[in-house]
C-alpha positions in Angstrom: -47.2 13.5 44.8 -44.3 14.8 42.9 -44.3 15.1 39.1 -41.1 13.5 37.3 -40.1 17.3 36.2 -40.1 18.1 40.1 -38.2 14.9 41.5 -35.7 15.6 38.4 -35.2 19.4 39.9 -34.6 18.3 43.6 -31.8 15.5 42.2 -30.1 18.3 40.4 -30.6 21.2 43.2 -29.7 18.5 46.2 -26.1 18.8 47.6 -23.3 16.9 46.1 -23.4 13.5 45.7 -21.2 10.9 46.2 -19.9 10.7 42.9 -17.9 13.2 40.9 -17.1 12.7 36.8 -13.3 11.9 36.1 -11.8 14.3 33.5 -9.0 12.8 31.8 -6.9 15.1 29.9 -5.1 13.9 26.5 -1.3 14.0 27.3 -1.3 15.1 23.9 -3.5 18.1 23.5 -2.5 21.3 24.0 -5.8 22.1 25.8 -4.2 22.0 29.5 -1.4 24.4 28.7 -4.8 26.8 28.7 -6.3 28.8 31.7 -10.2 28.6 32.1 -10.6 31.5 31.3 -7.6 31.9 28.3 -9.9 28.8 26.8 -13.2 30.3 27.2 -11.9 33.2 24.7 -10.0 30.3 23.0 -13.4 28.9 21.6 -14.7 32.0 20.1 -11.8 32.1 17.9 -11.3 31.6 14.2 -8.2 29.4 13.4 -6.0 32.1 12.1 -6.6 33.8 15.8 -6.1 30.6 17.2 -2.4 30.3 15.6 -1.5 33.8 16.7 -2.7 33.1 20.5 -0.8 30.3 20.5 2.6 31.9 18.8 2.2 34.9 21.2 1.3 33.6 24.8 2.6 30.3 24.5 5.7 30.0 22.0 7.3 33.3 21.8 7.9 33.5 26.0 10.0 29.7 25.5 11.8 30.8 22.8 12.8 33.7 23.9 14.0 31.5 27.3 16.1 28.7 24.8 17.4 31.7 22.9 18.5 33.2 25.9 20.2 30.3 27.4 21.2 28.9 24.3 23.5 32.6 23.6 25.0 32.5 27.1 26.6 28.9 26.7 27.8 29.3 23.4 29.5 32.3 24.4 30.5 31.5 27.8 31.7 27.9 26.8 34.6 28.9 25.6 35.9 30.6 28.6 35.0 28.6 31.1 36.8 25.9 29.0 40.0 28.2 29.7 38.7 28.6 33.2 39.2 24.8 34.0 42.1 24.2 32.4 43.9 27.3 34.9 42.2 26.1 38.2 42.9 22.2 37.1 40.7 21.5 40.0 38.8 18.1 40.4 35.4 19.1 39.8 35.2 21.8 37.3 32.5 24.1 36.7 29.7 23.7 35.2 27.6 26.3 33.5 24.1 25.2 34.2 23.3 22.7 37.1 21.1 20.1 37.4 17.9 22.5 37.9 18.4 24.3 34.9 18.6 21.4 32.8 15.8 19.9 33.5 13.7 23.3 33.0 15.2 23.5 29.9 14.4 20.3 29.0 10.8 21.0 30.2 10.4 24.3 27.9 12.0 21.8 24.8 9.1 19.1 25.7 6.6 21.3 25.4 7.7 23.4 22.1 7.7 19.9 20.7 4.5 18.5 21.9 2.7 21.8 20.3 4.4 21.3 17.4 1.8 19.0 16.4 -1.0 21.8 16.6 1.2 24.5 15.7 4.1 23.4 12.8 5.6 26.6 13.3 6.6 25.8 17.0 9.9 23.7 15.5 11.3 26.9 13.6 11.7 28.7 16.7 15.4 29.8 16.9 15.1 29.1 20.9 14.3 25.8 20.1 16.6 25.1 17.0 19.6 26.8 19.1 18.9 24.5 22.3 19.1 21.5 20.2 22.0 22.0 18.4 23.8 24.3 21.2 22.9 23.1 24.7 21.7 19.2 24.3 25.0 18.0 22.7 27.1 19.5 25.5 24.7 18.3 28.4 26.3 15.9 30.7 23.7 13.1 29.8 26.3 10.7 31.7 24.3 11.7 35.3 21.9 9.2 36.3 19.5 12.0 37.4 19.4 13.5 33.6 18.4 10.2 32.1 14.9 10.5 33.0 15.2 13.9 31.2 16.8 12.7 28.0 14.2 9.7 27.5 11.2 12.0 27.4 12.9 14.4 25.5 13.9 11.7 22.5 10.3 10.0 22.8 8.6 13.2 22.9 10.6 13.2 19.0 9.7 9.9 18.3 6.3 11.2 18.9 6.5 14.1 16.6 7.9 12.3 13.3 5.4 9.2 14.0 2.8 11.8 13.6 4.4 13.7 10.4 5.1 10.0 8.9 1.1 8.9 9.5 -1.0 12.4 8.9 -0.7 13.3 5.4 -1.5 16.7 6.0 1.6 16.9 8.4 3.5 15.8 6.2 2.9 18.7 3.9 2.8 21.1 6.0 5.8 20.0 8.0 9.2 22.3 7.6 11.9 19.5 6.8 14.7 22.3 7.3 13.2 22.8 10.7 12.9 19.1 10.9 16.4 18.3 9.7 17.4 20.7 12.8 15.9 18.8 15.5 17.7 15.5 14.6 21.3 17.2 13.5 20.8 17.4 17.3 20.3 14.5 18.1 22.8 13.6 16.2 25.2 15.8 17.5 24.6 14.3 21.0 25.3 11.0 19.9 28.3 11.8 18.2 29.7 13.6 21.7 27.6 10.8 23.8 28.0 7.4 22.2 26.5 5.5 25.5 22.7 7.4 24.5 22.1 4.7 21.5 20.2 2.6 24.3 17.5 4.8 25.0 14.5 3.0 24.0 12.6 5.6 21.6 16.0 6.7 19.6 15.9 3.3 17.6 12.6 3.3 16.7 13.6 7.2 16.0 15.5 6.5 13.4 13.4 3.8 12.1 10.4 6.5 11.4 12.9 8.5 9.9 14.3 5.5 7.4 10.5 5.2 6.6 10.2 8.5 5.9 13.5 9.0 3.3 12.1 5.9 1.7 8.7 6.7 1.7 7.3 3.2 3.6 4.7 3.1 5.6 6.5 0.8 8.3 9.7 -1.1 8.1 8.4 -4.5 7.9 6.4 -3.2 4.2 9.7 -2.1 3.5 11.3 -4.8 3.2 8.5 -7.3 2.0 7.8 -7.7 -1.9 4.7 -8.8 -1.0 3.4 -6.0 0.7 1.1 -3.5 -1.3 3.4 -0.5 -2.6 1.8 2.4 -0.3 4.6 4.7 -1.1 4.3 8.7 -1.4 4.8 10.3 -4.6 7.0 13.5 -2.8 10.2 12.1 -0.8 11.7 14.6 1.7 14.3 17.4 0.8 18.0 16.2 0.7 18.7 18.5 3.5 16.6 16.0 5.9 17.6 13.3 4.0 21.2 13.5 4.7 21.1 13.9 8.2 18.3 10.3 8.2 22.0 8.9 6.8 24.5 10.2 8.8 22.2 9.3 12.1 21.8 5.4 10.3 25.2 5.0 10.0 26.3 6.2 13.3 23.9 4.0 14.9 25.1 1.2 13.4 28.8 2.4 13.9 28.5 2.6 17.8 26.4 -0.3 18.3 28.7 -2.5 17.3 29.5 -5.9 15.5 25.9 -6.7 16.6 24.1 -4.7 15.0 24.9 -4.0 11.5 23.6 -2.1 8.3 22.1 -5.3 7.8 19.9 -5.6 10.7 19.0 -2.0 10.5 17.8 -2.6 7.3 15.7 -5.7 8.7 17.3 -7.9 5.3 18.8 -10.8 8.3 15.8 -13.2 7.3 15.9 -12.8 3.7 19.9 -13.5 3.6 19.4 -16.5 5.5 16.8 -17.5 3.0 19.5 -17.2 0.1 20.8 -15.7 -2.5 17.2 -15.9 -5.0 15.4 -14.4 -1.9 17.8 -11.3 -2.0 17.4 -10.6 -5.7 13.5 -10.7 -5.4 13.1 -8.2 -3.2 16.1 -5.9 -5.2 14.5 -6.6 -8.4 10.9 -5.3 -6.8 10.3 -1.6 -6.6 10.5 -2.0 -3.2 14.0 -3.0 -3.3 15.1 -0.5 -5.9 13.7 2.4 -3.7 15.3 1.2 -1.3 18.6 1.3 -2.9 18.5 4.2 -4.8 16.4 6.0 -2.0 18.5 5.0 1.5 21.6 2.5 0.7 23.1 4.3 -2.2 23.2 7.6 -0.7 24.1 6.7 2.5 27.0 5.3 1.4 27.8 8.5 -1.0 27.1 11.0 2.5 29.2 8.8 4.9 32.0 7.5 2.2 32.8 11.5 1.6 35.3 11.6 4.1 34.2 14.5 5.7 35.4 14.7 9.6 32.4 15.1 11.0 30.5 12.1 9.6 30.5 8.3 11.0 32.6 5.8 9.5 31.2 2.5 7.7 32.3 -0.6 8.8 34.5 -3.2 6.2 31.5 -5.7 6.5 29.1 -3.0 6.2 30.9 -1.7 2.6 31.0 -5.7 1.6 27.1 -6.5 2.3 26.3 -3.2 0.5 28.6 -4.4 -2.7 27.2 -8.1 -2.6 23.1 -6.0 -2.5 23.8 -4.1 -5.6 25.3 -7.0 -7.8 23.1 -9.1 -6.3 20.2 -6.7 -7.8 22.6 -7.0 -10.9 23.3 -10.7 -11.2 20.0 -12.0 -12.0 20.1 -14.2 -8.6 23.0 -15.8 -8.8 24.6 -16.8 -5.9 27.5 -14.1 -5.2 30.3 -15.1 -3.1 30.5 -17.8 -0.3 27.6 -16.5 1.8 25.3 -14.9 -1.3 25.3 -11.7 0.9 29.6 -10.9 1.5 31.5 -11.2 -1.5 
């Protein structure tokens, strides 16, 4: 008869069963960007090793690549601008087809999704160049590219919901860096209005309004009621002003039905009246909100520079009727208590 120790042997020496473990990989960790045998030597590692294996092997090649690309369109733009206006031919030319885009895109993505892991990934001139260089002047009109674009923006999304949760991110994050991947996106929906319906670029923006106020979602922000969770440091006024500028042009191209107001999330307490309205202003959650997002928006985008978004007349009245609402003890101001 066989002991236990020898039946346990034979299981584990017989041939392969029928049943093999599934290994399901985290589409967030950076773990599968590794060879076997790159993470076997990975392990052994101390952290500061870890960083520069990362920044060597992994970063610095796609950088270089965006860099790279990123130089030849900005120089070659301009001449093949010239180009198409001489041949006036139906199709003009293109600098980088439909492959390249994509692979570009692809090289983006992943800078991004290490970014998490490795802060340092976002201040890579490759990176900060593509963004601000090649994605506004992509052609994000082709209904091959959208697939592209939407992983792109929710691959962003991603990243700031993960600075505006992890305290230590949040610390550690560089907001100049930061403030350079949305001027892109800005940028692109400045030059590509029809982009404001991808799905992850509202609640984009929203993380960032959380951020510049210091919320810990939008519905806290606007509720009195809520417990006050906000951080003690705000962001720099270099990321700050580019959270307004990407508000208001939101708002601008969506239309009459969406306005500052909705953005803001303040449509149920205006139809609750005029007492509702001062509340909430007179809280600290309404003053930050005020002197933290409304009031400087309004300074950025009233400048009259040309290269920022316009506000709306009912926009300029429902920001007026907030801040002598907050001043008027609760009184009911004008016909609506919202528009003077």
């Amino acid at each position: 008869m066989q002991s236990s120790g020898d039946d346990r042997k034979s299981r584990l020496h017989s041939g392969r069963g029928p049943y093999s473990p599934v290994v399901e990989i985290d589409e967030d960790s950076h773990s599968r960007f590794m060879g076997d045998s790159a993470r076997s030597r990975h392990g052994n590692l101390d952290d500061h090793e870890d960083n520069e294996w990362r920044r060597d092997r992994y970063c610095q090649p796609r950088n270089s690549v965006l860099s790279l690309v990123s130089e030849f369109v900005i120089k070659c733009s301009t001449k093949l601008q010239e180009i198409n206006k001489k041949d006036r031919q139906e199709k003009s030319f293109e600098l980088l087809d439909l492959k390249c885009s994509f692979k570009l895109v692809d090289i983006a993505h992943s800078l991004i999704k290490m970014a998490s892991y490795d802060q340092s990934c976002i201040k890579s001139p490759g990176l900060q160049k593509y963004m601000n260089e090649v994605f506004p002047q992509t052609d994000w009109s082709q209904e091959t590219l959208r697939p592209a674009l939407a992983t792109i923006i929710r691959r962003i999304d991603k990243f700031f919901s993960k600075i505006h949760k992890s305290v230590k991110m949040y610390h550690a994050i560089d907001w100049t860096a930061a403030a350079g991947l949305l001027h892109g996106i800005y940028a692109t929906l400045w030059k590509h209005p029809y982009i404001v319906n991808v799905a992850s670029l509202k609640t984009l923006i929203g993380t960032c309004q959380c951020l510049v106020v210091g919320e810990t979602s939008l519905s806290t922000l606007t509720d009195p009621h809520a417990p006050i969770t906000r951080r003690p440091e705000l962001p720099p006024k270099n990321f700050c002003s580019i959270v307004f500028q990407l508000v208001s042009l939101q708002v601008l191209v969506l239309g009459n039905a969406f306005t500052l107001e909705h953005r803001l999330q303040l449509t149920e307490l205006s139809h609750q009246g005029s007492a509702s309205m001062h509340a909430l202003l007179t809280h600290d959650k309404g003053e930050s909100m005020m002197l933290n997002l409304l009031l400087p928006l309004c300074l950025k985008v009233g400048c009259g520079r040309k290269d920022a978004p316009k506000m709306r007349r009912g926009d300029i009245q429902f920001t007026l009727s907030l801040l002598l609402n907050m001043l008027s003890s609760g009184c009911n101001i004008g016909g609506g208590g919202n528009i003077i």
